[in-house]
C-alpha positions in Angstrom: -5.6 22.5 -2.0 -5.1 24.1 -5.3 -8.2 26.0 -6.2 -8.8 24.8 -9.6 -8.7 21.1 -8.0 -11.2 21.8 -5.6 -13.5 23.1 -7.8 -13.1 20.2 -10.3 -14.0 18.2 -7.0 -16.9 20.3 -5.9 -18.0 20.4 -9.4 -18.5 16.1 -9.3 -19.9 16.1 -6.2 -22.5 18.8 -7.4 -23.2 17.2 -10.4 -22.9 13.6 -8.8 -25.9 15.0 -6.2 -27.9 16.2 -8.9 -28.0 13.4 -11.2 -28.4 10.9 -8.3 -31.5 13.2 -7.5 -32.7 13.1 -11.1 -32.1 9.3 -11.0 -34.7 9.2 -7.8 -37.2 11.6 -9.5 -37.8 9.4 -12.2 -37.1 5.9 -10.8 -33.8 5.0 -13.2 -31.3 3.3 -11.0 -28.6 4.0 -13.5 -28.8 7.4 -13.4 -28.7 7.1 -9.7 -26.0 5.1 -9.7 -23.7 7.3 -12.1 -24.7 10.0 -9.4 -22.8 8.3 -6.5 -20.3 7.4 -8.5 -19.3 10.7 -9.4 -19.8 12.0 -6.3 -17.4 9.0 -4.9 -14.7 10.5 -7.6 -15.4 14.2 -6.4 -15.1 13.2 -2.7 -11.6 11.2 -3.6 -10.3 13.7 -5.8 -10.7 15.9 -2.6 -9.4 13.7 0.3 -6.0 13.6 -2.5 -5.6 17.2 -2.5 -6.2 17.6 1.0 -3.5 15.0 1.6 -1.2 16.6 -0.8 -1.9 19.9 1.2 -1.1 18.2 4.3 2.8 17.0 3.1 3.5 20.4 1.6 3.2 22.0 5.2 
């Protein structure tokens, strides 16, 4: 996996975790919502590398 992909993907999930925990905190489901979500696009955009990883060897 490239290195600046997986930190773009460990960056959403981060993010994703904290504004899903934000979104608990103060009770909006939207904000939770958009939390999952990005972690979803982190966790994707890392299962695409590592498959891209896997072909190259």
């Amino acid at each position: 996996m490239s290195g600046e992909q997986k930190t773009e993907a460990k960056g959403e999930q981060a993010k994703g975790k904290l504004k899903e925990a934000a979104g608990h905190l103060t009770g909006n489901e939207r904000l939770t919502a958009e939390g999952r979500a990005e972690q979803a696009k982190g966790d994707a955009r890392e299962a695409k590398e590592k498959v891209k990883d896997t072909f190259k060897h």
